[in-house]
N, C-alpha and C positions, 0 to 999 in steps of 0.2 A: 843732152837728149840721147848720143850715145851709149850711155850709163845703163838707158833703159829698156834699150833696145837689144842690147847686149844682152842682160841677165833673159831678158821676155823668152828669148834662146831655150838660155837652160832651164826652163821652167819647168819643174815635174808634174804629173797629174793633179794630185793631191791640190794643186795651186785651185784648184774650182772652187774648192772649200772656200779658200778664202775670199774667193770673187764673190760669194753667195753671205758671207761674214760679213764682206765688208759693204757690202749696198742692204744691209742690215741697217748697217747705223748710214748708210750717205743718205736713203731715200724721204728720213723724215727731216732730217736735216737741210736737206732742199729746200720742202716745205716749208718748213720751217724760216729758212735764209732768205728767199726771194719774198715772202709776206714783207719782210723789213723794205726789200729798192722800191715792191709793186707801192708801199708805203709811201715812199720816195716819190713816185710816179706820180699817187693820186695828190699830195701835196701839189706839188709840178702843176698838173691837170686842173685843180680844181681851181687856183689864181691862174694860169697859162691862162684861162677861157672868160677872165675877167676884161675890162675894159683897157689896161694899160700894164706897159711892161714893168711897169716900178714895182706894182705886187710880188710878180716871179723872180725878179732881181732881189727883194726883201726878205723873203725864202729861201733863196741861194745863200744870200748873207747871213742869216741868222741859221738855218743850218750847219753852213762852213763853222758858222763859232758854237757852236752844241757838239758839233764832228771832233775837233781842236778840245772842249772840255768831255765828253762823256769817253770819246772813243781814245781820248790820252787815258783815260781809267778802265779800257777793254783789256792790259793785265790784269783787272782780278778775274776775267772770266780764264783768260788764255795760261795763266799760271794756275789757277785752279784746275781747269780740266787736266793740265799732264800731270800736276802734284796729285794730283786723285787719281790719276788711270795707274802711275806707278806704283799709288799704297793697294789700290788694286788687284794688281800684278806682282805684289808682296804677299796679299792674301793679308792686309794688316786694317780689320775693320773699324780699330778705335782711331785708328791716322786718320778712317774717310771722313768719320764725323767730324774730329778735332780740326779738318782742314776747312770747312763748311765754316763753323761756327767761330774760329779766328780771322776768317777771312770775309765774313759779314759783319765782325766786328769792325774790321780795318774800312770795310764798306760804307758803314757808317758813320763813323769820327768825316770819313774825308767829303762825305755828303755834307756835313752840318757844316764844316768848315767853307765849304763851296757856297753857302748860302751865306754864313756868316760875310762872305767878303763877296759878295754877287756885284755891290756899286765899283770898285776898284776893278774886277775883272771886266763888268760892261766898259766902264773908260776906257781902259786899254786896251780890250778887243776892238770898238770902233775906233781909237786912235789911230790904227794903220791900215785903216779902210778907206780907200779911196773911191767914190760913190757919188751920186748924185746925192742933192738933200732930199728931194722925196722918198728913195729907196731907203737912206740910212733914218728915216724916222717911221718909216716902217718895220724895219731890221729890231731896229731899238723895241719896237712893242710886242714884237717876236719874243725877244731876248724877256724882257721883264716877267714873261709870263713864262715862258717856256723852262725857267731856272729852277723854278719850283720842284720840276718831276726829278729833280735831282735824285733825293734820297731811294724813290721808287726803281731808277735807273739803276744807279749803282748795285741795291742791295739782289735787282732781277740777274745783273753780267754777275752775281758772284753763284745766286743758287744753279744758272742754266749752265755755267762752267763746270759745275759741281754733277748736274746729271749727266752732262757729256762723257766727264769723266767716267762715270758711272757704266757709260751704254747706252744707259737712257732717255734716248735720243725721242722716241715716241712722246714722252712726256715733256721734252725741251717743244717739241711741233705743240702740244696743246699751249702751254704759256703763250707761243710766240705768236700763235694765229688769234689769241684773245688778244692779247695785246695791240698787235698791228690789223685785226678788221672790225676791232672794237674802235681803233685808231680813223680808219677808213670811213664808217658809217658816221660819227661825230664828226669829220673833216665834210662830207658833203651837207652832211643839217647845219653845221654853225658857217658853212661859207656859202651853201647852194641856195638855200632855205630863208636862214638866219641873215643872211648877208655882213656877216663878222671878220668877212676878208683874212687877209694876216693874223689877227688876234685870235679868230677860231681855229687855225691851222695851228698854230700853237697852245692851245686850250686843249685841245682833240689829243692831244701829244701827252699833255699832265694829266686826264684824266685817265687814258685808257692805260699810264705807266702804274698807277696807283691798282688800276683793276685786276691789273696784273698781275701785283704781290698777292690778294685774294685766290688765284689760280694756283703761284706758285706754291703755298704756304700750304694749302689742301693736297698737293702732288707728295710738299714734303712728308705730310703725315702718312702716305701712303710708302715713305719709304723709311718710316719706323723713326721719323725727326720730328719731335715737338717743338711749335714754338716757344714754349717756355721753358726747355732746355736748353734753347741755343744761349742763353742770357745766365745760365748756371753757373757758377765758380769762373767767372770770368777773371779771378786774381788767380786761378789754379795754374801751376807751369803749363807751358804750352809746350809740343815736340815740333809743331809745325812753324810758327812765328819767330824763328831764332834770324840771325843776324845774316846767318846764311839765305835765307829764306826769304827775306827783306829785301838783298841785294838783289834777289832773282827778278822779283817785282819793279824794282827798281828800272835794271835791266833792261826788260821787257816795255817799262813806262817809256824809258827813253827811245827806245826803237820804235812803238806807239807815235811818239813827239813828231819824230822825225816824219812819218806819213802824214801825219794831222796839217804841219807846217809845211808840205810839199803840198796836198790838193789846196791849203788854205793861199798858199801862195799862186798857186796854180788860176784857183778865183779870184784873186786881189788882181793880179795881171789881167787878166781878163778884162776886170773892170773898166779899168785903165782906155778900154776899147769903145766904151761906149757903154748904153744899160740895154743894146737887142743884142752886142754881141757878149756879152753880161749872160744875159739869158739864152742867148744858145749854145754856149758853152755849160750850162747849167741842165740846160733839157739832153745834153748828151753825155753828160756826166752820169745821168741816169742811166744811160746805158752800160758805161762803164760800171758801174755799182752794183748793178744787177746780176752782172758777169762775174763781179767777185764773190758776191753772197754765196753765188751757185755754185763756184769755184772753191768758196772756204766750204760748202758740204764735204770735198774730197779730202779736202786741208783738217778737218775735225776727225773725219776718220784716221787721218793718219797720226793722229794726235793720240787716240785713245789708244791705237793698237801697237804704239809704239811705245807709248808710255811704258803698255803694260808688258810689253816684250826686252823694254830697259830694266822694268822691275823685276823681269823673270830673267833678267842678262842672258837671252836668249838672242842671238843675234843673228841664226836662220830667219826667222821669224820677222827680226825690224826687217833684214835686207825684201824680205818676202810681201811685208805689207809697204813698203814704199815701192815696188816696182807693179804693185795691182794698181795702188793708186795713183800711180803715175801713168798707165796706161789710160785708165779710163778718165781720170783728169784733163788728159791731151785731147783725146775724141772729145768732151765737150765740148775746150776751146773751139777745134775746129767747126763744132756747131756753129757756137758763137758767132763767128767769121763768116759763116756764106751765109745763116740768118739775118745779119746786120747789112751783109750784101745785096741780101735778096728784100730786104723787108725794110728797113732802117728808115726809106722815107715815109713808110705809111703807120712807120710808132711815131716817128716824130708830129705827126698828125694830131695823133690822139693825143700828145702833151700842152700842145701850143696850135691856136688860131690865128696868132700874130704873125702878119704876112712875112715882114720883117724876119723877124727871131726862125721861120722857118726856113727862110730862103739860106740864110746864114748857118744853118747847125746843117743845112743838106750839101754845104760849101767844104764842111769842116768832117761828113762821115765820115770818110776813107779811114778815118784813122782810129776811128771804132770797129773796121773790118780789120786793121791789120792788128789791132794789140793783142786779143785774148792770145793767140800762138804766143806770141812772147810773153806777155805776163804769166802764164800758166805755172809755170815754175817757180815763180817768188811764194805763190798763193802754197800750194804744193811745198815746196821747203820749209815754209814759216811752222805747217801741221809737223815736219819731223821735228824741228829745231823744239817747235813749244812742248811734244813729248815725251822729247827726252834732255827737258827745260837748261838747251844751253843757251843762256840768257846772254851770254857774254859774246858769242857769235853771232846773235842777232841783233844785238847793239853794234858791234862795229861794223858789220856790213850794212846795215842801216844806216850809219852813218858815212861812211864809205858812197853807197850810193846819192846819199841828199845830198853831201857838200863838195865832192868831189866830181861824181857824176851832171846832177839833174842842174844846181845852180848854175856851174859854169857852161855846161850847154844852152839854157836860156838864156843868158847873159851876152855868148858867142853868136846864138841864132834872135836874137832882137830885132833884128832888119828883116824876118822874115813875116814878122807880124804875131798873130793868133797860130797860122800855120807854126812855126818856131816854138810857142808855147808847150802845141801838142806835141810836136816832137821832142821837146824837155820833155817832157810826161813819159815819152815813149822810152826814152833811153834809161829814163829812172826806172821802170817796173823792170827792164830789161838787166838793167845792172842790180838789179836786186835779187835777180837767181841767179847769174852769172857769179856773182862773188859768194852768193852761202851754194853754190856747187864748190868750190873750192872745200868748205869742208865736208862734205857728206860721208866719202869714206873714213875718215876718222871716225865721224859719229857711228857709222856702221858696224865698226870694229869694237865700240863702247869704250874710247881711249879717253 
């Protein structure tokens, strides 16, 4: 934090510009990001308020494994958006396309494939689920349904990657607000209405992802991309799909991995506790998430303008956009913190009626006041690292923190209970800016 405090010093005038630049692209991005937790929330909300907690525990579950498959594929958004802000930043407009349209290529193959083997993956997701039976054949009818929106999922992280990169942050907020309160209004009719429990909560989820593409596909034409180009000489060399290029995705997939099997492990432990402390760890996990979306708005801006400041090897300019957004990324957190302080038992309200589940996630807040100050950093680094796509730095500090850090602190802290859990959680988000500080100024330097 010194880092930032330090430069905030020498900051010239001229810096306003960029304060006024950069909540350009953060303020739709917001929008944008918390539609996805509020998402999260009315999920939560809508079984939270049914008769028993097996629902909301079968929600947690079949989420955590959609988190673990879709968000292990949130590299095609996170290396699209800096491979695009760079060609950008090149001023190289056949790279924008070509990055788009090889990389919804690669979107696709891995969609069909995902389907293609959908019975193998359920086995082995519920294989290390430890659950009650009522929760895991709930989970199960989650899952069955919920796998479908594959293809729509995928091919939506590659186009909003792609606008990001772009700027075009306004039109990333139109997809994602159809998507997630087209998501919302079918989550209340097929569970409030309909009484479809679990099944409609994931229904709600494949149809509004599919509505979706209808929104993006019209955005793209408006930025001079036909869908019946993207499908053109698809055997033509590619500049962007090279071996180089590959590895960066890769990269990134495994860094990906590592969060997907930290919150997934994070839930399975939990389990372990029962299915109310199951769900209260579940309804404040929401809070958590909510903090990140809001948090990756500042993490996307830093992504684009970093990108495009690698592409221009302007390196006034990276040091200049990671110290805006790292100021006003921090003031969030701090929101976060005395919001969650001041307020935290009367969200938890609105998630869950169960006397239970509430008494226990109001046992376990504190430690949704103290994280955003320390995670802020991970969230914030991840935006420089993806724009100026060092893929390889956020792999080993990702790793670094899972297996190093977050396991063996759980393991150490098991006698503390669910307490010990969260505090593995805490120490993970914490060594996760703690080690990619290490590199920063190199990256700064463009070495």
């Amino acid at each position: 934090m010194a880092f930032f405090f330090i430069y905030l010093v020498k900051m010239r005038p001229q810096t306003a510009i960029k304060h006024r630049e950069i909540w350009h692209i953060i303020w739709p991005m917001i929008l944008a990001n918390i539609s996805v937790p509020l998402l999260g929330m009315v999920d939560t909300a809508v079984v939270g308020h049914l008769d028993s907690a097996h629902y909301l525990g079968a929600v947690a579950i079949g989420s955590m494994i959609f988190s673990f498959l879709f968000w292990g594929f949130g590299f095609l958004r996170m290396v699209t958006t800096g491979q695009t802000a760079q060609a950008v930043g090149k001023n190289d407009q056949a790279q924008v396309a070509e990055i788009l349209k090889q990389t919804l290529r690669l979107a696709i193959v891995l969609a069909v494939a995902m389907l293609a083997i959908q019975l193998p993956i359920s086995q082995l997701a519920f294989s290390f689920i430890e659950t009650s039976e009522q929760v895991a054949i709930h989970a199960k009818t989650y899952f069955d349904i919920r796998i479908w929106s594959a293809p729509a999922t995928l091919i939506n992280y590659v186009i909003i990657g792609w606008l990001i990169g772009k700027q075009a942050t306004k039109s990333v907020l139109l997809i994602s607000l159809t998507i997630n309160f087209i998501n919302i209004f079918l989550d209340i009719l097929f569970v409030n209405v309909w009484h479809m429990d679990v099944a409609g909560v994931a229904l709600a989820s494949v149809i509004a992802e599919y509505l979706g593409i209808v929104i993006a596909v019209l955005v793209l034409n408006s930025h001079g991309i036909k869908l019946t180009s993207l499908f053109n000489n698809v055997r033509s060399q590619s500049r962007y799909l090279t071996k180089h290029n590959l590895f960066i995705h890769f990269n990134v997939f495994i860094r990906t991995l590592c969060i997907i099997l930290s919150f997934a492990f994070f839930t399975t432990q939990g389990a372990r506790y029962g299915d109310n402390v199951l769900a209260a760890n579940s309804v404040l996990l929401n809070f958590l998430i909510f903090m990140a979306f809001v948090l990756d708005a500042f993490a996307n801006a830093t992504e684009v303008l970093a990108g495009k400041a690698v592409g221009n090897k302007d390196k006034a300019q990276l040091k200049q956009v990671l110290i805006v957004t790292g100021y006003w990324a921090f003031l969030a957190a701090c929101l976060f913190s005395v919001g969650y302080f001041v307020f935290g038992s009367q969200l938890i309200l609105l998630l869950t009626n169960i006397p239970e589940v509430i008494q226990i996630a109001n046992d376990y807040l504190i430690w949704l006041v103290v994280m955003p100050v320390l995670a802020v950093w991970a969230y914030l680094f991840d935006g420089l690292f993806i724009g100026a796509t060092r893929s390889v730095e956020m792999r080993n500090t990702m790793l670094f923190s899972t297996f190093v850090c977050f396991l063996p602190a759980w393991y150490l802290l098991q006698n503390l209970g669910n307490d010990g859990l969260w505090l593995a959680l805490l120490i993970f988000l914490t060594a996760r800016g703690v080690s990619q500080s290490i590199y920063i100024n190199r990256i700064l330097q463009l070495k």
